[in-house]
C-alpha positions in Angstrom: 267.1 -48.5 -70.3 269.1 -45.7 -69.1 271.4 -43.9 -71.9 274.7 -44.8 -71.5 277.3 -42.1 -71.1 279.3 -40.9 -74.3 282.7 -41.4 -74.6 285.6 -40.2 -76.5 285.5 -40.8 -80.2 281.8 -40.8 -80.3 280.1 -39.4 -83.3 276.4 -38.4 -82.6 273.8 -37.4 -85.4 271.7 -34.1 -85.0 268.5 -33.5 -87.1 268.2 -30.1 -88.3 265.3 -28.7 -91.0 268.0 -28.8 -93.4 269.2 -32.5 -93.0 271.3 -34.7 -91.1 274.6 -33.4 -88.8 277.4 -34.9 -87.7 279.4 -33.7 -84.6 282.6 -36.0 -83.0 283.3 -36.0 -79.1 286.8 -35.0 -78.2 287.5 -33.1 -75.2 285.8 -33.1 -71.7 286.2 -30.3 -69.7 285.2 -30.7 -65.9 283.1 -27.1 -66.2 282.1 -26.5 -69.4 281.6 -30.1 -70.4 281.6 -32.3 -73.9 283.9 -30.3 -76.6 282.9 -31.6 -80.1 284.2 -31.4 -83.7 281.8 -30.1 -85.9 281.7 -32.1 -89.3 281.4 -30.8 -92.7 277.7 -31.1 -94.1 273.9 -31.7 -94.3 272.8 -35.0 -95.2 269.4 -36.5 -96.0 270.8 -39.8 -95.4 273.7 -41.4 -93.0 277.1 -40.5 -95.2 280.3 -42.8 -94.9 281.2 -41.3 -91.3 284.7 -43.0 -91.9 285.5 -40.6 -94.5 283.4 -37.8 -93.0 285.2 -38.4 -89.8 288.6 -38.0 -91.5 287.9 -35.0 -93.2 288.4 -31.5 -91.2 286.2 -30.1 -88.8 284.5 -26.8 -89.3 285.3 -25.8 -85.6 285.0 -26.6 -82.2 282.4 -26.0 -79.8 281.1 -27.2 -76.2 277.7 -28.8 -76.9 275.3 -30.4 -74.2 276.0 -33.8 -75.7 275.0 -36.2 -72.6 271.6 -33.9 -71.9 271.0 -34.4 -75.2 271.4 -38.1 -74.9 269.3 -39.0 -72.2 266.7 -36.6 -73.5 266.7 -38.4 -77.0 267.4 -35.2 -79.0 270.4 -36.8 -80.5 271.7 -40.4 -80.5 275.4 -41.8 -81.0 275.7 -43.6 -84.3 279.2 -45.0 -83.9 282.5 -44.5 -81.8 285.6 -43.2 -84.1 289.3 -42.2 -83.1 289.7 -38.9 -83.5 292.1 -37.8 -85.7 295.9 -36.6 -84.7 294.9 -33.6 -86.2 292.0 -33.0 -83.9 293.6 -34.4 -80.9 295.6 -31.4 -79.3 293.3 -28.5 -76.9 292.6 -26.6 -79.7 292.6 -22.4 -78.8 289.1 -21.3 -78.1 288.2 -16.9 -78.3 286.4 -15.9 -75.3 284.5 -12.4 -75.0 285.7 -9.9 -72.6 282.8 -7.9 -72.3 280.2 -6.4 -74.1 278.3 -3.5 -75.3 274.6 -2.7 -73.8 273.0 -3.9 -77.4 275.1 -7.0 -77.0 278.1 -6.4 -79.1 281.5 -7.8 -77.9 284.0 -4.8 -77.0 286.9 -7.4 -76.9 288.3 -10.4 -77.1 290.9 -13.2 -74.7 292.3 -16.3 -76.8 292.0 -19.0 -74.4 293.1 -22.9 -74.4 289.7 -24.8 -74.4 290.3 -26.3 -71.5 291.8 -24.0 -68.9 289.8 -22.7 -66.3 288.8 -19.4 -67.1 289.7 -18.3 -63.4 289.6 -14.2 -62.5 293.7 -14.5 -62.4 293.5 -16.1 -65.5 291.7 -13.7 -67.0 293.5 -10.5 -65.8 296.9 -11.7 -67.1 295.6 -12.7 -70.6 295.3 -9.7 -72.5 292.4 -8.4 -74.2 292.2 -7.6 -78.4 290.1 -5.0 -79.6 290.9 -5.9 -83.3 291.3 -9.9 -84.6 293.5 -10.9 -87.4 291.4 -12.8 -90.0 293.5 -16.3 -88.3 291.7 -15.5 -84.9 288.3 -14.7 -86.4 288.4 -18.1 -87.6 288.8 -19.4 -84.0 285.9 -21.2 -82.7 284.2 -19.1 -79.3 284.6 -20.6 -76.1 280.6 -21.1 -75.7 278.5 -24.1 -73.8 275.3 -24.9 -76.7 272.2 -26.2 -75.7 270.5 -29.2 -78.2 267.9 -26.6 -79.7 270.7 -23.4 -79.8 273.0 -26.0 -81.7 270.5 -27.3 -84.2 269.6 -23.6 -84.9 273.4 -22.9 -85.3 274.0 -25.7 -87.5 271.4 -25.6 -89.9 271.7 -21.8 -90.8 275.7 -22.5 -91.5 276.4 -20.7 -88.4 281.0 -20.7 -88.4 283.1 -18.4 -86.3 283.8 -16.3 -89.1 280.2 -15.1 -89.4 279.5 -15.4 -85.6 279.1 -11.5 -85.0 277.0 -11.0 -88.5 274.3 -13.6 -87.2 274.7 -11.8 -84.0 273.6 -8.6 -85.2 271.2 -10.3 -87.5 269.2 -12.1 -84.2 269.8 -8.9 -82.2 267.3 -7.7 -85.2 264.9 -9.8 -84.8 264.6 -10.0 -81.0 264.0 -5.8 -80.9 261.1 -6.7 -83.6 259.7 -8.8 -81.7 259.8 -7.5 -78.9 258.6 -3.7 -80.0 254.8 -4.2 -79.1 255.5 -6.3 -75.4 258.6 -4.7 -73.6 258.6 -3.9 -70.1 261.3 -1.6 -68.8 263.1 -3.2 -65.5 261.4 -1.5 -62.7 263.1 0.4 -59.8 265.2 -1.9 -57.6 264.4 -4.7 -60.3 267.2 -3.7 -62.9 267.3 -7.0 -64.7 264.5 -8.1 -67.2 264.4 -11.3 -68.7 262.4 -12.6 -71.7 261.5 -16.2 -72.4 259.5 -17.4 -74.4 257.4 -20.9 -74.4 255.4 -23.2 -77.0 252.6 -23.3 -74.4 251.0 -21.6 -71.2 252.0 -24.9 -68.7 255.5 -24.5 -69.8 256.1 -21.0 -69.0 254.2 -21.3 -65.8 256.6 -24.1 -64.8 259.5 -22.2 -65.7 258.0 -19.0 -63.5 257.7 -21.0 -60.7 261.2 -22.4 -61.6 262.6 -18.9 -61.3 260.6 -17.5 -58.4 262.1 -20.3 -56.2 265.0 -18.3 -57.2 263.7 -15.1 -55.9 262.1 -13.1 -59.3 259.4 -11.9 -60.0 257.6 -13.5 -62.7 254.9 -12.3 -65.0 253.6 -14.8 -67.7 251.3 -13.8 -70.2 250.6 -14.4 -74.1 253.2 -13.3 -76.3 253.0 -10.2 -78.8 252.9 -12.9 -81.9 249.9 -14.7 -80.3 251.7 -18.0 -80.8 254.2 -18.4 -78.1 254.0 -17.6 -73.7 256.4 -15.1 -72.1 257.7 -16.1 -68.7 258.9 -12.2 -67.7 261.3 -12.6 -65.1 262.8 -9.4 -62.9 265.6 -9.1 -60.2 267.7 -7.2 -58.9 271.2 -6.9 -61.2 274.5 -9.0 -61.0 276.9 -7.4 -59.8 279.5 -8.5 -61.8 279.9 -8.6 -66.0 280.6 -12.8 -65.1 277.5 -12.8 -62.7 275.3 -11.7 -65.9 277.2 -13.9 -68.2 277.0 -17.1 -65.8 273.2 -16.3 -65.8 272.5 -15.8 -69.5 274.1 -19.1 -69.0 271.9 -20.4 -66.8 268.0 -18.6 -68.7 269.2 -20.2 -71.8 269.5 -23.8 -70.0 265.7 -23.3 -68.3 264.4 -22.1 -71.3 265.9 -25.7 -73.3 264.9 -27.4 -70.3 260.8 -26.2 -71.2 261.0 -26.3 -75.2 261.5 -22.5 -75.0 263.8 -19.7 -76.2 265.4 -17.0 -74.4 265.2 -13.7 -76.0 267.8 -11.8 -73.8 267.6 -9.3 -71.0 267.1 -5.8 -71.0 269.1 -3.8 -68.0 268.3 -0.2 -66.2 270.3 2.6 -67.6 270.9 3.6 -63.9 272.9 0.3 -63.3 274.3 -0.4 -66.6 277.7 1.7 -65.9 278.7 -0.1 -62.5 278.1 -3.5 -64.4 280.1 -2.8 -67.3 283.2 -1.3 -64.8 282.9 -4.7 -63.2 283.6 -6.7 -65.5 287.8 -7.3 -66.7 288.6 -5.6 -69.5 
């Protein structure tokens, strides 16, 4: 039987390895999809989801709920109202650009749900510094089923979003220091993901070649995981690269996998980072 589609008020349970979650649908938003309240807690057993439903959320955030669904990652326990206080488009922070190790160079607050248009986002102005109110805004992000249970089980809250940032930035270079392959010339973009097993990078390689890369696949440097290396030629725009971080990181769940970023070409870096709005 197909899964049926979730609905307002819907309150799904997600399994992380530190118990059970609890998120509640509230918004849909035509391109980024199911916004959810994020509930307070880890349980190793269902909790009175009346009372947990009542309670405050510990932010916002656009989560793949309906993929989830009808891949049976997550199932919907009950159907709540949502609370008044939860009911209103709540204001989202949305990066404006970013450094080439990753770090954000600025920030737009944005409603949820407006379309983040290129007219949009020239007349919304950028902040270089936040006021500890707007670091507590939840980032206007779209989360994958395995990227959320990651998020949720290590605490993961806006406040600490550029910390844990920093801290997987970390861990991708380490991993990454014995099996890095610099983007070749007229191939400024390199890609990085990473599979459970051989079949499921070489589907996702021949997934991205349809799309014009070239893909090498071969054992990863831990000896556990497959790397489906993936090279093109760069975006031309700062939204082009973010669209297809976007896009890697939706293949990747698609297979089981990861991705691990992208490294660009010092030679094309500056005309990306002039394209994008700051």
């Amino acid at each position: 039987m197909a899964a049926r589609k979730p609905t307002i008020g819907d309150v799904a349970e997600i399994r992380t390895p530190r118990g059970l979650a609890y998120v509640q649908y509230t918004h849909n938003d035509k391109d980024m999809g199911t916004l959810v309240r994020v509930l307070p807690g880890l349980y190793d057993s269902l909790p009175n989801l009346e009372a947990l439903v009542s309670q405050p959320e510990l932010y916002f955030v656009f989560y793949a709920l309906e993929y989830a669904i009808r891949k049976r990652q997550t199932e919907v326990v009950c159907n709540l109202p949502v609370p008044e206080s939860a009911r209103a488009e709540p204001l989202m922070r949305h990066a404006s650009g970013r450094t080439r190790e990753g770090k954000v160079t600025g920030w737009r607050i944005v409603p949820a749900l407006c379309p983040l248009t290129v007219d949009f986002l020239i007349r919304t102005p950028v902040l270089r510094e936040l006021t500890e109110e707007q670091r507590r805004l939840p980032l206007h992000l779209l989360r994958s089923h395995p990227v959320m249970v990651k998020e949720l089980a290590r605490g993961w809250t806006p406040e600490r979003a550029e910390s844990l940032e920093d801290q997987d930035r970390a861990e991708s270079r380490a991993r990454r220091a014995n099996q890095r392959f610099p983007p070749a010339t007229g191939e400024a973009t390199s890609h990085y993901l990473y599979f459970p097993t051989l079949a499921a990078a070489e589907s996702a390689g021949e997934h991205l070649r349809d799309r014009g890369y070239r893909v090498e696949v071969c054992q990863g440097a831990d000896r556990e995981n497959w790397l489906a290396l993936a090279r093109r030629a760069r975006p031309k725009t700062g939204e082009e690269m973010d669209r297809l971080r976007n896009e890697m990181e939706s293949l990747a769940d698609q297979y089981r996998g990861d991705y691990d970023g992208w490294e660009i070409a010092a030679e094309a870096l500056g005309s990306v980072i002039s394209d994008r709005i700051n």
